[in-house]
N, C-alpha and C positions, 0 to 999 in steps of 0.2 A: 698177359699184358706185354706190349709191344715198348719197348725203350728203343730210343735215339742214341748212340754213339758216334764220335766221328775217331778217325783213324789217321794217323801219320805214315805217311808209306812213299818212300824210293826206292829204287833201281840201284846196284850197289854193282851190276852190269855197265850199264849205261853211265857212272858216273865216273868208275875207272874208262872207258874209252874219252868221254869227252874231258875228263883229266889227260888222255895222251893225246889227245886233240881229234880223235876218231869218232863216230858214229856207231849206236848198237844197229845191228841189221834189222829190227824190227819194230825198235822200240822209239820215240824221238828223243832229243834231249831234254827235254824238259821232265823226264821220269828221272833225269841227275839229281834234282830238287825236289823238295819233300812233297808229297799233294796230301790235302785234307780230304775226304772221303767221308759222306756220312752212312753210317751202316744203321740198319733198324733187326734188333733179336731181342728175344726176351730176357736175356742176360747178358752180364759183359764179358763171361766166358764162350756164350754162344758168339759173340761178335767177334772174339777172337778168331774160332773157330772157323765160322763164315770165311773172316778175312783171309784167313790162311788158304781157304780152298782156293779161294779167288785169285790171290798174289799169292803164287807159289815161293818158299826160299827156295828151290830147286832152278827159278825160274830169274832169280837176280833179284827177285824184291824181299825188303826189308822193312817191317812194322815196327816204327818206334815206340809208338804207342796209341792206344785206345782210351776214351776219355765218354763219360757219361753228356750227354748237353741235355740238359735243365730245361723244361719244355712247359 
């Protein structure tokens, strides 16, 4: 069975440059700000998971958190 998650995810890159008033080189600013995201796995550990492949912390992003949506 397939479940709906949505995700809270910024740039932790990106939010310290447009804190010093700069620009990430790849990223826009609006990755400073949180985005909703909706992920589909069969569990909310899979969605983790996904998520992480996807937005690496390696790579500046940050997963606040992941939330089931009621469908």
């Amino acid at each position: 069975m397939t479940l709906k998650f949505e995700a809270a995810i910024f740039n932790e890159t990106v939010l310290a440059a447009v804190q010093q008033g700069e620009h990430h080189k790849d990223l826009s600013d609006d990755w400073a700000d949180t985005h909703y995201i909706e992920v589909t796995a069969p569990s909310l550990d899979a969605a983790w998971s996904k998520m992480r492949q996807k937005y690496k912390a390696a790579n500046g992003f940050v997963i606040k958190a992941i939330d089931k949506i009621d469908q």
